[in-house]
C-alpha positions in Angstrom: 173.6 143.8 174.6 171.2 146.2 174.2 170.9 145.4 170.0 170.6 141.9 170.8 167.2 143.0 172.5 166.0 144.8 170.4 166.8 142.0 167.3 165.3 139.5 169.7 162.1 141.3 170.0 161.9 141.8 166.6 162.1 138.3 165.4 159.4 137.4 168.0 157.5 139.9 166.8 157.1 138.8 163.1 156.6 135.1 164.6 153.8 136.2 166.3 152.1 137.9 163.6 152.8 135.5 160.6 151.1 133.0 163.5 148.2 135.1 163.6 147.6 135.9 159.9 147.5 131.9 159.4 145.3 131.4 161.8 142.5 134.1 160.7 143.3 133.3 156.9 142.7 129.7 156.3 143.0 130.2 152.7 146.4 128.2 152.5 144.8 125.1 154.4 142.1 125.0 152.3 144.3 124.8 149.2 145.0 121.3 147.5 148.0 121.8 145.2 147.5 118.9 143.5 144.0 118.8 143.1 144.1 122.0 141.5 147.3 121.3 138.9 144.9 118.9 136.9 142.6 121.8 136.4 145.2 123.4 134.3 144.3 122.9 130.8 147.7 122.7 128.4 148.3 123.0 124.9 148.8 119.2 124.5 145.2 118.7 126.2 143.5 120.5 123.3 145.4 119.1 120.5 144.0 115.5 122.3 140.9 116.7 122.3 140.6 118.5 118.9 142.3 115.4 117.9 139.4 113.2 119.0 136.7 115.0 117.6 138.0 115.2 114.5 138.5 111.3 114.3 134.7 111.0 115.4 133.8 113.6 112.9 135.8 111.7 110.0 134.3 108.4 111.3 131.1 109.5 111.1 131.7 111.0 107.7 133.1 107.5 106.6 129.6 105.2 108.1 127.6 108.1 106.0 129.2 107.1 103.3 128.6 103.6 103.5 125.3 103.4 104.2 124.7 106.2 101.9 123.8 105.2 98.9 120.0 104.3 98.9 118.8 104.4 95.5 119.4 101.4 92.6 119.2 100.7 89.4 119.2 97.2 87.7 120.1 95.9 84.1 118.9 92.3 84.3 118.2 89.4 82.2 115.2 86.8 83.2 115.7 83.3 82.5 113.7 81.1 82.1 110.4 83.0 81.5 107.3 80.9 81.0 103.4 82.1 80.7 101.0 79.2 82.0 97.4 79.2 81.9 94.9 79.3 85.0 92.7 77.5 83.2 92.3 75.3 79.6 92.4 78.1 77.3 90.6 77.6 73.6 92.7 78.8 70.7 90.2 77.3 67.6 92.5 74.7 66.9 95.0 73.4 69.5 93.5 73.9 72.8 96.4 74.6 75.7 95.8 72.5 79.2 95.6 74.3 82.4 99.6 74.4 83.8 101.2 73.7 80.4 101.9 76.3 77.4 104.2 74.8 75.0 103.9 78.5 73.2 104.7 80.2 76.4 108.7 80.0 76.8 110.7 83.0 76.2 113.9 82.7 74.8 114.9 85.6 75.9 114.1 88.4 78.2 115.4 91.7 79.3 113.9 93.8 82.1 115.3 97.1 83.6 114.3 98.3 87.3 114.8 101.9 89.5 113.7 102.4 93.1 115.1 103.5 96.5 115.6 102.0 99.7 113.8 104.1 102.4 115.1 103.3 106.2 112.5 103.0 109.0 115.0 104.0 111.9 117.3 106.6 111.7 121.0 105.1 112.4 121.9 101.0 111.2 121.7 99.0 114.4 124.8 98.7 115.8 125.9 100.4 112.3 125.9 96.9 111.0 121.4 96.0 110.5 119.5 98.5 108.4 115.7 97.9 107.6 113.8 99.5 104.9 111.0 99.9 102.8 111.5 99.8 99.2 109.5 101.1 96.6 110.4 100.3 92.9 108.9 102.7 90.7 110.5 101.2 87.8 110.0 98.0 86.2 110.1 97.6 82.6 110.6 94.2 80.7 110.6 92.5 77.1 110.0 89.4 76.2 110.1 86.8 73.0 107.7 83.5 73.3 108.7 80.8 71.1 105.7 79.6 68.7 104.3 76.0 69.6 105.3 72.9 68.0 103.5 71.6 65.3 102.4 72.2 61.6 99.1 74.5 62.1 98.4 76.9 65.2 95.0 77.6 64.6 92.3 77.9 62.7 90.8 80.6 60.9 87.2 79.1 60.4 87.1 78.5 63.8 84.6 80.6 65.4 82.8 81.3 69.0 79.1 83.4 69.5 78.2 85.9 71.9 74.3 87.0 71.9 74.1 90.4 73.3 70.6 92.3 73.5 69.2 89.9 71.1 71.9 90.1 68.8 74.9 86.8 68.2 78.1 87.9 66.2 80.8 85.5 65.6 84.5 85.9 67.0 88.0 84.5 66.2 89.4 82.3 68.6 92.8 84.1 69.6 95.7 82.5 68.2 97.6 81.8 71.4 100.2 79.5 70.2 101.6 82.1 67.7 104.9 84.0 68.4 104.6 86.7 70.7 106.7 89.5 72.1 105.3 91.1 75.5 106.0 94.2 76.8 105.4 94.7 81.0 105.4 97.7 83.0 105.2 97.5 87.3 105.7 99.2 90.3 106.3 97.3 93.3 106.4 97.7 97.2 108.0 95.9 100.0 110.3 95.4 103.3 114.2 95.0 102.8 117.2 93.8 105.0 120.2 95.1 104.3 123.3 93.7 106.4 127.2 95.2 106.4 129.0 92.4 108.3 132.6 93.4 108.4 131.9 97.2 109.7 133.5 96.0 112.4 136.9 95.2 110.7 139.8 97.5 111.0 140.1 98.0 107.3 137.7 100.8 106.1 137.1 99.5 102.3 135.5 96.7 103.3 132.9 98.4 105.1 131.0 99.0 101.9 130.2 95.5 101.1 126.6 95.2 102.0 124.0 92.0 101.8 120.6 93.1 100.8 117.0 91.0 100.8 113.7 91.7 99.8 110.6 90.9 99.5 107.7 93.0 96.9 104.6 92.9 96.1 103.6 94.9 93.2 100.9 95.6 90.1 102.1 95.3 86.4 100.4 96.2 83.2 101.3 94.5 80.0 101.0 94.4 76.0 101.3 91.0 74.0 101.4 91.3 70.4 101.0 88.0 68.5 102.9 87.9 64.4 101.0 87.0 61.9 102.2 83.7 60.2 99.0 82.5 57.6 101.1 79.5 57.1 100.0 78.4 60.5 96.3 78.5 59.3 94.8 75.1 59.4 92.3 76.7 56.9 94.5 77.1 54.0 91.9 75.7 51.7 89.0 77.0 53.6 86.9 79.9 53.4 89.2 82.4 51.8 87.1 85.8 53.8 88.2 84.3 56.6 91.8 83.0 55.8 92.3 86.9 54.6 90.9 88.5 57.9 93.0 86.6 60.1 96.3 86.2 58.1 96.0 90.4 58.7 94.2 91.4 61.3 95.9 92.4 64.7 96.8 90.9 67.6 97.3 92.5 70.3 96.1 91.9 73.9 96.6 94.1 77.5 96.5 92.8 80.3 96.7 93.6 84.5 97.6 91.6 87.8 99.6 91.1 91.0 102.8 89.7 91.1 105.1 89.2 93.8 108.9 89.0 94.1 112.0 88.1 96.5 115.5 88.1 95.9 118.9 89.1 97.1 121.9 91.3 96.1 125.4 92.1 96.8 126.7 95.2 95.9 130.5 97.0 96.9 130.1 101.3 97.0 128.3 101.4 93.5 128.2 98.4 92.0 126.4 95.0 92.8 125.0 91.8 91.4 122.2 89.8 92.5 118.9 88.1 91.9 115.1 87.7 91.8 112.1 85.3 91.7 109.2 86.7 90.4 105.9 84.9 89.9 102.4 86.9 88.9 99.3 86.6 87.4 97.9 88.5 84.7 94.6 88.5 82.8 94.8 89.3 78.8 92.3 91.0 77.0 92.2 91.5 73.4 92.4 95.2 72.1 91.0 94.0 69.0 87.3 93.6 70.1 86.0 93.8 66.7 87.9 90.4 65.6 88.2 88.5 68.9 85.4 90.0 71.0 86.2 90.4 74.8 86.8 87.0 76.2 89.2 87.4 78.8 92.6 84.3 79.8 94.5 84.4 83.0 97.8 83.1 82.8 100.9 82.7 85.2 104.3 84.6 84.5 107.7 82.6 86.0 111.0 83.6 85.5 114.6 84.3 87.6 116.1 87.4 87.0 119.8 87.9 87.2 120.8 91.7 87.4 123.8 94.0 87.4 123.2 96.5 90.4 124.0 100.2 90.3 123.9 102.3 93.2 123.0 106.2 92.9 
């Protein structure tokens, strides 16, 4: 009996203090067991997560290379090249109306171009709209003008005055409806569009076709040699002096001027097509003061220009 006391008062005894330590130590009811479990960071979490930032990381890589490739270069061929005057021009001979050069027709014409895209914000717009500035620092073309139609072009004994300080000399007329090879050399400035419209397509190699538009305004310089042809003289039986100094003498004329341009291209990682209207005006001056003196024509250049795109 006696041991059944004392186990009795034992077992009361630990009630009562486990009763008390719970109620001074709050500790356990504060504790939310399954609060805390999903602060418990596993193995499988950080693969997830070092999982995820790499795929951002190679996204990113991927949209830098797309829109990466800023700079171009262009082979290109211009069809249809014409030079028009401003004005009537007087060639000695066979004047040319204002608007219409029979001489001025190219059959061919080559030009080669090199410039950069710079972008005014830092990311596309919604990785798809990019807008820059381009600046062309290259543009270099060559071009052959057909001679006029007809049996003579000009005239050698065909001359104009000009009375400086008292003094008149006598000029050639320059032989504008000669054959002609021109050489040009600009550098142009202007906004550009450029548009990738399937970056939002689950396939990653179509990403890189891009649309691109422009518009430039630029300055050119250019040389226009003329070939001598003395059969072309209308002075064949003339004053022979004359006939001589202009069968031989050179022509060759520089000239200046605005021109604008807009076009369009295509273009897949580093290659592209596309094209270009260009239209400018130039003023020739002869280089040959001593023969033609310094009369100044303004005339209009024309052409399309088709070009083979490289991207760099």
């Amino acid at each position: 009996m006696k041991k059944r006391l004392l186990l009795f008062a034992a077992c009361l005894s630990v009630l009562t203090a486990f009763a008390q330590v719970e109620k001074e130590d709050n500790r356990w009811s504060n504790l939310d067991m399954k609060e805390d479990s999903t602060e418990i960071v596993t193995i499988d979490d950080i693969i997830k997560e070092q999982q995820d930032v790499t795929s951002r990381n190679t996204r990113e890589m991927h949209y830098a290379s797309v829109w990466g490739r800023r700079g171009f270069f262009n082979i290109a061929y211009n069809k249809e090249a014409t030079l028009t005057p401003w004005h009537p021009v007087e060639t000695g001979y066979a004047p040319i109306a204002k608007g219409y050069f029979n001489g001025g027709k190219a059959d061919w014409s080559f030009a080669l171009q090199k410039g950069r895209n710079y972008p005014l914000h830092k990311k596309p717009i919604a990785n798809t709209v990019q807008i820059c500035l381009d600046y062309t620092g290259l543009d270099l073309s060559a071009s052959h003008y057909f001679a006029s139609a007809g049996q003579y072009l000009y005239d050698s004994s065909q001359k104009f005055d000009v009375t400086t300080d008292g003094k008149t000399k006598s000029y050639y007329y320059t032989p504008w409806n000669l054959e002609k090879y021109e050489a040009t050399y600009g550098m142009s400035l202007g906004p550009s569009i450029t548009i990738a419209p399937f970056n939002y397509i689950n396939y990653d190699g179509i990403h890189y076709l891009k649309i691109n538009v422009y518009y430039h305004v630029g300055y050119q310089a250019s040389v226009l040699y003329m070939l001598n042809n003395k059969s072309k003289d209308a002075n064949q039986n003339g004053g022979a002096s004359d006939y001589n100094a202009m069968a031989e003498n050179l022509k060759l004329l520089w000239g200046h001027g605005l021109y604008k341009a807009y076009g369009a291209s295509m273009s897949w990682k580093a290659i592209g097509v596309g094209f270009e209207k260009r239209t400018g005006d130039t003023k020739y001056q002869p280089l040959n003061t001593a023969d033609f003196g310094k009369k100044t024509a303004g005339f209009k250049s024309n052409f399309t220009r088709f070009y083979i795109q490289f991207r760099m």
